[in-house]
SENUTI-312439 format. One record per residue: residue number from 1; residue in three letters; x, y, z of N, C-alpha, C in turn. Coordinates in steps of 0.001 Angstrom, whole numbers, m for minus. Example, Ala and Ser with C-alpha at 12.3 -4.5 7.8 and 13.67 -1.06 7.14 Angstrom:
2
<lumkol 1, "Ala", <13190, m5690, 7800>, <12300, m4500, 7800>, <13200, m3300, 7800>>;
<lumkol 2, "Ser", <12850, m2250, 7080>, <13670, m1060, 7140>, <12900, 30, 7870>>;
REM end
This chain:
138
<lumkol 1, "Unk", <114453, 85270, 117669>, <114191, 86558, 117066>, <112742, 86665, 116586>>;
<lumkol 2, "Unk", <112520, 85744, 115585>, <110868, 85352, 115257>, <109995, 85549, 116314>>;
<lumkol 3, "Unk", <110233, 84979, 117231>, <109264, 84952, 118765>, <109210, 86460, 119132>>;
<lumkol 4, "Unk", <110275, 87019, 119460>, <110518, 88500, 119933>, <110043, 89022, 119364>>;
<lumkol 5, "Unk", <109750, 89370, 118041>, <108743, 90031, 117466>, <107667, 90346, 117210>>;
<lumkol 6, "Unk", <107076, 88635, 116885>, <105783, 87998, 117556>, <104823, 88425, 118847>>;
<lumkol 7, "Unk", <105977, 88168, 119551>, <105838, 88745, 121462>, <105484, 90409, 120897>>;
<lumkol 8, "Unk", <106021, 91072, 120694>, <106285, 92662, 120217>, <105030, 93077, 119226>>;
<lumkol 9, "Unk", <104302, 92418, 118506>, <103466, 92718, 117722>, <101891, 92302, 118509>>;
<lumkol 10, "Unk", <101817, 91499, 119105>, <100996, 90874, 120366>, <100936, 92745, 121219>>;
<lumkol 11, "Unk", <101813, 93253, 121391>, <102018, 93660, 122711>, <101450, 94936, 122005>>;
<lumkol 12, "Unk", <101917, 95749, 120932>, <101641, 96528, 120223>, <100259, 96959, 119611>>;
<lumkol 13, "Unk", <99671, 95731, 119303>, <98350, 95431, 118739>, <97110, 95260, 120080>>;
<lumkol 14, "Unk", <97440, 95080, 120984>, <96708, 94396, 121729>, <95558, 95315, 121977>>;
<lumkol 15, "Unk", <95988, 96310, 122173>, <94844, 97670, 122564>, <94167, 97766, 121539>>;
<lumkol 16, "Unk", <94336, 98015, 120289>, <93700, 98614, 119277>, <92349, 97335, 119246>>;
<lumkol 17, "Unk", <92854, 96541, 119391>, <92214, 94777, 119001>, <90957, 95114, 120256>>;
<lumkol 18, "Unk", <91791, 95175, 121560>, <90671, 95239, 122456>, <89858, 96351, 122789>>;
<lumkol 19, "Unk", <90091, 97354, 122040>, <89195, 98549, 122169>, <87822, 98454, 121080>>;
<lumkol 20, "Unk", <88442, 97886, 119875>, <87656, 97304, 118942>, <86396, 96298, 119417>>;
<lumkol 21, "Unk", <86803, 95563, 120224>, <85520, 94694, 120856>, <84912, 95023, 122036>>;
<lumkol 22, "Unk", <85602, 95962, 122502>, <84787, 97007, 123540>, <83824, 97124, 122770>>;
<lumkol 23, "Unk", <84178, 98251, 122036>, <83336, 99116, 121095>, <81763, 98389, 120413>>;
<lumkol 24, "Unk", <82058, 97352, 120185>, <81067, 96221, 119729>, <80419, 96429, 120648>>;
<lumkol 25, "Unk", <80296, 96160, 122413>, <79669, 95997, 123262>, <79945, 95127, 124006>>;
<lumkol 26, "Unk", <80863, 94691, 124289>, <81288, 93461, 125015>, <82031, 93622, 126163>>;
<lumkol 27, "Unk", <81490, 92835, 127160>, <82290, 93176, 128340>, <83712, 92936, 128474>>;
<lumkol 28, "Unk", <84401, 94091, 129612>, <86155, 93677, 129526>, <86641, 92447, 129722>>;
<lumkol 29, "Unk", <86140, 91495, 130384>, <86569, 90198, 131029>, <86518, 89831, 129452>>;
<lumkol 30, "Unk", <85312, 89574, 128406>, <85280, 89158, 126927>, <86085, 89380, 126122>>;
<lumkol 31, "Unk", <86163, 91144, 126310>, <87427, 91787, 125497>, <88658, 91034, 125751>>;
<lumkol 32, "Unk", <88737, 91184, 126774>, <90321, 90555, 127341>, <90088, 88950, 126557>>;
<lumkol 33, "Unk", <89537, 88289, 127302>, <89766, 86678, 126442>, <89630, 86732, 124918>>;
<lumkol 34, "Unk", <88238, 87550, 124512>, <88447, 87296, 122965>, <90453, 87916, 122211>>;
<lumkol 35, "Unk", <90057, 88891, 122660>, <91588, 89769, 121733>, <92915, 88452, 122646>>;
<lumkol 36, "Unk", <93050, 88285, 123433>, <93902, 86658, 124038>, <94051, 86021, 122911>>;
<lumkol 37, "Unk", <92723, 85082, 122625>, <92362, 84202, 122532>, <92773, 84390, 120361>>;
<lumkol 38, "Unk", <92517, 85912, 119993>, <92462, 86194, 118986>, <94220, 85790, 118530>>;
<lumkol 39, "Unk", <95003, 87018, 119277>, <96419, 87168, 119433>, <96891, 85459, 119387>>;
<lumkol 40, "Unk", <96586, 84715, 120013>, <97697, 83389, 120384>, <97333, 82425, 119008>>;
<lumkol 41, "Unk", <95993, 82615, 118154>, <96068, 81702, 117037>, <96545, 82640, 116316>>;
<lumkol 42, "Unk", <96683, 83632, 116134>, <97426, 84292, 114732>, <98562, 84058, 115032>>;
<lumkol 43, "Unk", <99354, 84014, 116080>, <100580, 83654, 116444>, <101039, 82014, 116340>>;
<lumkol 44, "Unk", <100111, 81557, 116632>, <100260, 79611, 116836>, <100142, 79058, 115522>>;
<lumkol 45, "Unk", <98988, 79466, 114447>, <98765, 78710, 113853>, <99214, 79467, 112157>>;
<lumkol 46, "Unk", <100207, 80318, 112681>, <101342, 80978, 111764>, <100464, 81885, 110433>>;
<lumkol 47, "Unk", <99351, 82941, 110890>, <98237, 82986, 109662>, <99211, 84159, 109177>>;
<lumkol 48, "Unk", <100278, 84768, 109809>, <100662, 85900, 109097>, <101660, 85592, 108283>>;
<lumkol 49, "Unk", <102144, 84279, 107871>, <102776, 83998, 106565>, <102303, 83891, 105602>>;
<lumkol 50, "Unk", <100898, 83733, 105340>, <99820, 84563, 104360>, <99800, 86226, 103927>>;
<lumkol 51, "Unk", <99923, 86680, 104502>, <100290, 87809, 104371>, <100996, 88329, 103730>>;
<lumkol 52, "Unk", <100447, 89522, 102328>, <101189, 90024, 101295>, <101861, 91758, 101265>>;
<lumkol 53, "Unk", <102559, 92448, 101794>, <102155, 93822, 101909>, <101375, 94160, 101148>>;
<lumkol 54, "Unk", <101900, 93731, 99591>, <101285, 94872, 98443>, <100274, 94668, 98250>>;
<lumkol 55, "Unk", <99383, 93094, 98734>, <98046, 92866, 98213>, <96685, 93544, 99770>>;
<lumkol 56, "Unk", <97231, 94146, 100589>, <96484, 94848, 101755>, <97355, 95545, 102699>>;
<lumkol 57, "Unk", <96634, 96247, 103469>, <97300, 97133, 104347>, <97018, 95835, 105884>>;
<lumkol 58, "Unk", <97955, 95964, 106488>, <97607, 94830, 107508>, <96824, 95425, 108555>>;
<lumkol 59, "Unk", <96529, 96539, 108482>, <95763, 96900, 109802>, <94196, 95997, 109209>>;
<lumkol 60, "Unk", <93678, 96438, 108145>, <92849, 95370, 107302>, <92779, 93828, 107237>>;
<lumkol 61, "Unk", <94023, 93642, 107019>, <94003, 92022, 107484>, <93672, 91913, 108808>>;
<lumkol 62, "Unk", <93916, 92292, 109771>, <93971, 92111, 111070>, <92543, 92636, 111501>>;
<lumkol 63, "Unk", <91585, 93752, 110796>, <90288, 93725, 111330>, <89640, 92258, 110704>>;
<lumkol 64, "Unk", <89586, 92068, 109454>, <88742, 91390, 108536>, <88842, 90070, 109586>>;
<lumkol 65, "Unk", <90432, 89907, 109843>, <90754, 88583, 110594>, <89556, 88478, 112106>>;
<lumkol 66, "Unk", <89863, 89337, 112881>, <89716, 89562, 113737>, <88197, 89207, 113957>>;
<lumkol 67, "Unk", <86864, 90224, 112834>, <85592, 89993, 113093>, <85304, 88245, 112401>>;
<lumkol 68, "Unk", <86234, 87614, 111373>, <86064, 86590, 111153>, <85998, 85816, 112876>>;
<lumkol 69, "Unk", <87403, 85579, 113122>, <87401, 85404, 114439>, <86633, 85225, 115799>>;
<lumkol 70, "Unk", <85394, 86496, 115556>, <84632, 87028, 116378>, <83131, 86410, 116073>>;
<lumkol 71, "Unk", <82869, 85889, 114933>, <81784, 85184, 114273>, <82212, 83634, 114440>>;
<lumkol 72, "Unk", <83275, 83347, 114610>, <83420, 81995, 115359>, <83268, 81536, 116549>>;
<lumkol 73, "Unk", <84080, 82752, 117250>, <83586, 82647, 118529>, <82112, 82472, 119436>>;
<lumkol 74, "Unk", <81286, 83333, 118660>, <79884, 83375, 119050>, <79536, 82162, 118889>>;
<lumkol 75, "Unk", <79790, 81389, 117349>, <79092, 80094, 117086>, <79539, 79165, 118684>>;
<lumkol 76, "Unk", <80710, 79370, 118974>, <81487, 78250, 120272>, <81519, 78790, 121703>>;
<lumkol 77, "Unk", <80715, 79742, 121846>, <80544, 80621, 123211>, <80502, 79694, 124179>>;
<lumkol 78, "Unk", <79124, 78795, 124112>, <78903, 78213, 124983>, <79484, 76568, 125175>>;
<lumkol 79, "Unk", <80466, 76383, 124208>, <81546, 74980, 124067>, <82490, 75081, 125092>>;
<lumkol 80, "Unk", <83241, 76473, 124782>, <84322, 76485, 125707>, <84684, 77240, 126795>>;
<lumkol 81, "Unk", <85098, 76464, 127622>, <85357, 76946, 129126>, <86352, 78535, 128951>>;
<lumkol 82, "Unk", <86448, 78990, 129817>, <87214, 80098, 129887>, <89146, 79646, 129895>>;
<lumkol 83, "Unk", <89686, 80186, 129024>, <90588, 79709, 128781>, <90921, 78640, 128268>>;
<lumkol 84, "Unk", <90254, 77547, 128485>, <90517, 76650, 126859>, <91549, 75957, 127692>>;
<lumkol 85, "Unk", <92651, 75690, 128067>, <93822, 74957, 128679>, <94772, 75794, 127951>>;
<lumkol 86, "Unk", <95006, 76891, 127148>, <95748, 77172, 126659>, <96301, 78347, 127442>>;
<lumkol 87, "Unk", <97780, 78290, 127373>, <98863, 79297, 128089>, <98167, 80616, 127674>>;
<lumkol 88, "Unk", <98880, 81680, 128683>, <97879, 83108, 128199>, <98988, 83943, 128422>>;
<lumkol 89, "Unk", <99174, 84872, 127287>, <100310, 85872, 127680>, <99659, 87381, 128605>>;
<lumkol 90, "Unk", <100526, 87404, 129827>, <100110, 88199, 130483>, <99894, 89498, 130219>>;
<lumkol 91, "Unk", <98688, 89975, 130191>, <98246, 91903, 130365>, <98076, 92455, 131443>>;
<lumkol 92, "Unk", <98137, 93498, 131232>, <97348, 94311, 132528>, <96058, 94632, 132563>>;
<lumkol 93, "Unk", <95065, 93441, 132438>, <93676, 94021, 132383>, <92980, 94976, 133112>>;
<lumkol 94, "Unk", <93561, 95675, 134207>, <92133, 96223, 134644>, <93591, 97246, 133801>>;
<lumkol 95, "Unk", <94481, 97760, 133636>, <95068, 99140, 133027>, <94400, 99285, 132268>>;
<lumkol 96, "Unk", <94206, 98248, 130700>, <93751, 98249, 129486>, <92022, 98693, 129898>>;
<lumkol 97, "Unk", <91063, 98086, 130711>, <90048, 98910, 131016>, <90271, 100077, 131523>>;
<lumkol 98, "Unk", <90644, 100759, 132084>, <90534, 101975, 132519>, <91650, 102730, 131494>>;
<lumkol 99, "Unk", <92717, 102723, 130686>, <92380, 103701, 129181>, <91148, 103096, 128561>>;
<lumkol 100, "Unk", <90378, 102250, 128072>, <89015, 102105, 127756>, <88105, 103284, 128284>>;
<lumkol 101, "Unk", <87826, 102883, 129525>, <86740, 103957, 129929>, <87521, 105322, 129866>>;
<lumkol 102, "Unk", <88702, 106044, 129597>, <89085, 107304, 129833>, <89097, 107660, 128873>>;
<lumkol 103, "Unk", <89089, 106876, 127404>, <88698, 107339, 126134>, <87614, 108233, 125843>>;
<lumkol 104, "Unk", <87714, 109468, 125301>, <86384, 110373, 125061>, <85289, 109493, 124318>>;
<lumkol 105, "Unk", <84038, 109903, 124752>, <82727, 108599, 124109>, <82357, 109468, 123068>>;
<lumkol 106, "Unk", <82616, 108960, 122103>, <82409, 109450, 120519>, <81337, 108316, 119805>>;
<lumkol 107, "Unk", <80887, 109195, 118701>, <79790, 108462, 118030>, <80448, 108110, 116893>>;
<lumkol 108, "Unk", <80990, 107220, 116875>, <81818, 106700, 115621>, <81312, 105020, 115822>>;
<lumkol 109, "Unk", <81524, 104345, 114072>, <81239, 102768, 114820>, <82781, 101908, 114911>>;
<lumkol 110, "Unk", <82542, 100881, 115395>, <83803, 100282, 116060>, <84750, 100142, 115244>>;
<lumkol 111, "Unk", <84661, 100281, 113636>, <85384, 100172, 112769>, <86475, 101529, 112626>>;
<lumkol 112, "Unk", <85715, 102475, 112697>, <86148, 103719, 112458>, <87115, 104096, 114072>>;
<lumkol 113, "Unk", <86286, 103725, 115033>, <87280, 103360, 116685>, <88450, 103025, 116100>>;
<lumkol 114, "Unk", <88680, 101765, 115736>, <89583, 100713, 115796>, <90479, 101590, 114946>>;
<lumkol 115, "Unk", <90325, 101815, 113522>, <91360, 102716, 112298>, <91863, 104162, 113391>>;
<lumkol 116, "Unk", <91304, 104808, 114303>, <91970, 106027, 115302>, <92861, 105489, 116036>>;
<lumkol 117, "Unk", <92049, 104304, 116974>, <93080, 103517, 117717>, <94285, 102995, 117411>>;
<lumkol 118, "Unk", <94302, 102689, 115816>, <95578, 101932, 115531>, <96308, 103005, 114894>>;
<lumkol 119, "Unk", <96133, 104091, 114509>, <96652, 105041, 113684>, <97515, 105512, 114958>>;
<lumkol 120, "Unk", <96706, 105867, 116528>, <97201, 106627, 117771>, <98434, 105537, 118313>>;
<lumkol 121, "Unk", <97929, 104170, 118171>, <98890, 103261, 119140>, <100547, 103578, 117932>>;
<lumkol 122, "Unk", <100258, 103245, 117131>, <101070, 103081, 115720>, <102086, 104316, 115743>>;
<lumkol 123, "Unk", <101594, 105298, 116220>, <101950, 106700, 116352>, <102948, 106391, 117240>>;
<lumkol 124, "Unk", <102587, 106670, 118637>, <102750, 106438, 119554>, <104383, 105602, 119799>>;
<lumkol 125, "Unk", <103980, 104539, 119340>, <105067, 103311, 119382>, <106227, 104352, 118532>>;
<lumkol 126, "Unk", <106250, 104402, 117060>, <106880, 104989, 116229>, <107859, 105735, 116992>>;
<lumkol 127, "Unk", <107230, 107130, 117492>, <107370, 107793, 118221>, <108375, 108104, 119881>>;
<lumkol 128, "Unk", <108213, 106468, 120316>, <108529, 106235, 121559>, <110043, 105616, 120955>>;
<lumkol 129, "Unk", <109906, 105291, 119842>, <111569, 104280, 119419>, <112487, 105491, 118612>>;
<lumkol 130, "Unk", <111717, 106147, 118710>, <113068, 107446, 117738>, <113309, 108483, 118476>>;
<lumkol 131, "Unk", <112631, 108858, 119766>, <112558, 109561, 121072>, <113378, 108827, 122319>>;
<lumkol 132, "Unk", <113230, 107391, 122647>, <113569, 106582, 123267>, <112500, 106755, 124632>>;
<lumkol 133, "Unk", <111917, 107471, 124769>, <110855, 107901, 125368>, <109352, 107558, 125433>>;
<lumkol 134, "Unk", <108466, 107540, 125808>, <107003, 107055, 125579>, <106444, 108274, 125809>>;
<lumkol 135, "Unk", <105564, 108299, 124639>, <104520, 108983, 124896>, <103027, 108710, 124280>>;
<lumkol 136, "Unk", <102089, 108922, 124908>, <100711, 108724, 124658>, <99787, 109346, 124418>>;
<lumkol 137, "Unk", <99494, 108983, 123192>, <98422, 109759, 122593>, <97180, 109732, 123064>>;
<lumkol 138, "Unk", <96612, 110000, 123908>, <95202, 109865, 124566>, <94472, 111426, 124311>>;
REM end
């Protein structure tokens, strides 16, 4: 059950995460491994049992986490190979690029991206489980 959810919050999050490091400037192949690479230690190395509701909103935990994340990575860019040996849960990368590029190009910074993105995906999902239906906010 733990896992299924896990799996489900991975799957849910994944866009908002990788539109966010678009937005930074980073290429999709990056996007894709960093937000991967982001997703499987918050999942592996159990950081969301830290996690308080009342003391943050988690979309917050999950940026703060995330650019922490992203300032590590840079320090180890050139350490590690692509993929690391570690299992990778499958996406649809070129889908996830192309809603990327079909997104209207707005002058907002990646922070303010990311809070639309997760407000739209968040929506969206909500939306699709009390409808039984999908629909997308684009």
């Amino acid at each position: 059950m733990a896992e299924a959810s896990l799996g489900r919050l991975c799957e849910v999050y994944w866009y908002p995460l990788y539109y966010y490091i678009r937005r930074l400037g980073r290429s999709p192949e990056d996007a894709e491994d960093l937000t991967q690479e982001f997703l499987a230690r918050l999942v592996h190395k159990d950081y969301l049992n830290g996690v308080k509701q009342e003391k943050a909103k988690f979309r917050s935990f999950l940026l703060v986490a995330l650019k922490r994340f992203l300032a590590n990575e840079w320090d180890r860019a050139n350490r590690l190979k692509r993929g690391g040996g570690k299992g990778l849960v499958s996406f649809d990368a070129q889908n996830t690029e192309n809603r990327f590029l079909a997104e209207p190009a707005e002058e907002m910074s990646p922070e303010k991206a990311f809070e639309r993105r997760w407000a739209l995906t968040l929506l969206s999902h909500v939306l699709s489980r009390a409808g039984g239906g999908v629909l997308r906010l684009e």
